[in-house]
N, C-alpha and C positions, 0 to 999 in steps of 0.2 A: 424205636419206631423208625422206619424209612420214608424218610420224608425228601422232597426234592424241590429243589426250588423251582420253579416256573412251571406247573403241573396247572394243569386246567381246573382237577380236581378243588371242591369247596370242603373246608374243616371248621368244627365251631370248636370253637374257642372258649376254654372261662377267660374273662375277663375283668384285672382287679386293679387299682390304682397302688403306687409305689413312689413314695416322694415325689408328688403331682406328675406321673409318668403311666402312663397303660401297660400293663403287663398282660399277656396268656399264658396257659397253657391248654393244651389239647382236652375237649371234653372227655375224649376213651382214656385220659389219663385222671380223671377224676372223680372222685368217689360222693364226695360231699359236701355242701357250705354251711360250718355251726358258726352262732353267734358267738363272743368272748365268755361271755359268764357259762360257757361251758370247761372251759380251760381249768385244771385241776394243778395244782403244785408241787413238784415231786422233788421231796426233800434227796438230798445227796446226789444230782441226777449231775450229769456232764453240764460244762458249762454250755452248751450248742445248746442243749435242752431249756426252754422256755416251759414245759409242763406237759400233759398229757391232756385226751377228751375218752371218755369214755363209750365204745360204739360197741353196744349189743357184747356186753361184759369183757369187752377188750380195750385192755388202754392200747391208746396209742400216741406215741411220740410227738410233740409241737415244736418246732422251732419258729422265730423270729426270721421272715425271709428277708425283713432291711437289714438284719445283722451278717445275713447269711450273703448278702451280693454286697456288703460295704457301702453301705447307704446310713443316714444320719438316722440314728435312733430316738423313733417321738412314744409319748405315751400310745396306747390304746382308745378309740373312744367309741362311740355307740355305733359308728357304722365300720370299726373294723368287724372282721371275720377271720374265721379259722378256714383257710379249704385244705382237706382234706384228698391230697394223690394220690396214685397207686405208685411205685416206682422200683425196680427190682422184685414183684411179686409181693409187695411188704407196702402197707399204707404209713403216712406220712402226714403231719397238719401243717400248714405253714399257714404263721400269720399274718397277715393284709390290711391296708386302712379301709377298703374298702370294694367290692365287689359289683361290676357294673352289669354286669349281666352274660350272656352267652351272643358272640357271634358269630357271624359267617365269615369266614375268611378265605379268597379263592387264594390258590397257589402261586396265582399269576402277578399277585397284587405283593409275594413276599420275593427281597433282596439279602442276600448272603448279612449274616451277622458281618461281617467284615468290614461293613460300612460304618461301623461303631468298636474302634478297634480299643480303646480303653477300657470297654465291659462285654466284648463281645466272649470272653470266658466262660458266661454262663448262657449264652444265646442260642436259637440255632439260626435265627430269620429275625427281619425285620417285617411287618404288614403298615404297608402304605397304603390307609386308605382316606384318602380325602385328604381333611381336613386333623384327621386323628392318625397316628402312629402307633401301631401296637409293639411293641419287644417278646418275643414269642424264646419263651424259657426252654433253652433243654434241661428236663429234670435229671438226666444223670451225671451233668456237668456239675449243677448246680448240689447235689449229693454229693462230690466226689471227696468232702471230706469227712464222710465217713468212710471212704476207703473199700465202697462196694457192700458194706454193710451197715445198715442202720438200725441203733441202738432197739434192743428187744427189751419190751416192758413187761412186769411181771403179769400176771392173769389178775382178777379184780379179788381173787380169794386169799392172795398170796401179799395184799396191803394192808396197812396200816394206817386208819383214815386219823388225823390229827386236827383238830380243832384248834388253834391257839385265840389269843385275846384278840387279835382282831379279826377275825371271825372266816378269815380266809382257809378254807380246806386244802389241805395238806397233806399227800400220802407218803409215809416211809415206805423205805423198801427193806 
């Protein structure tokens, strides 16, 4: 996406918390926000893979986004969420503690990731506004270990749904 910093132009934003931190990403890069208990367990998957959600009989791939920028790993609780991006033509779930809503963010309000030079790897901009600072993710930074490709899950016909004793669903592949 060509994005420039200091543009007049206004973009909304999702907006999700990340170890007490605001994060975005672009709304035309987003698809969807499920709740956790939709997150499915896919036995044998890569370690990257956190599980899949199922969207209109396609899985699709979860990852862990604090694992993913190197941030401390906490459980899940009732206000994380899955959002769902588009990124390379291919959707994506990343999961989040928690999702604040959609905002506006002028161009003019954002300064080069540069200003945050220890995590500015997965960045593209910083949004100063007020009293809140947003971190505005580039998603194909933030992918780049998959190496331009991310992981393709089977079709919903093509699993193996596994019940075990503690009663969490479980798909083989």
């Amino acid at each position: 996406m060509n994005r420039r910093v200091g543009q007049s132009t206004t973009i909304l934003y999702v907006v999700f918390t990340l170890a007490s931190e605001y994060y975005g990403v672009d709304i035309r890069d987003t698809y969807r926000v499920l709740r956790m208990d939709s997150l499915i367990k896919v036995q044998d998957a890569p370690p990257v893979l956190k599980g899949a959600v199922n969207l209109q009989e396609r899985l699709v791939p979860v990852v862990d986004l604090r694992t993913r920028l190197g941030l401390k790993i906490t459980k899940p609780t009732l206000e994380s969420r899955i959002v769902v991006v588009n990124i390379a033509e291919r959707e994506i779930g990343l999961i989040v503690e928690s999702v604040t809503g959609v905002l506006p963010i002028p161009f003019s309000s954002v300064e080069p990731a540069t200003a945050l030079p220890a995590r500015n790897s997965h960045l593209w901009g910083i949004a100063n506004l007020g009293l809140r600072q947003v971190l505005l993710l580039d998603l194909d930074k933030v992918f780049s270990v998959f190496n331009g490709s991310i992981p393709t899950m089977p079709t919903i016909s093509r699993i193996i749904p596994v019940m075990p004793e503690d009663g969490q669903l479980t798909l083989t592949l």
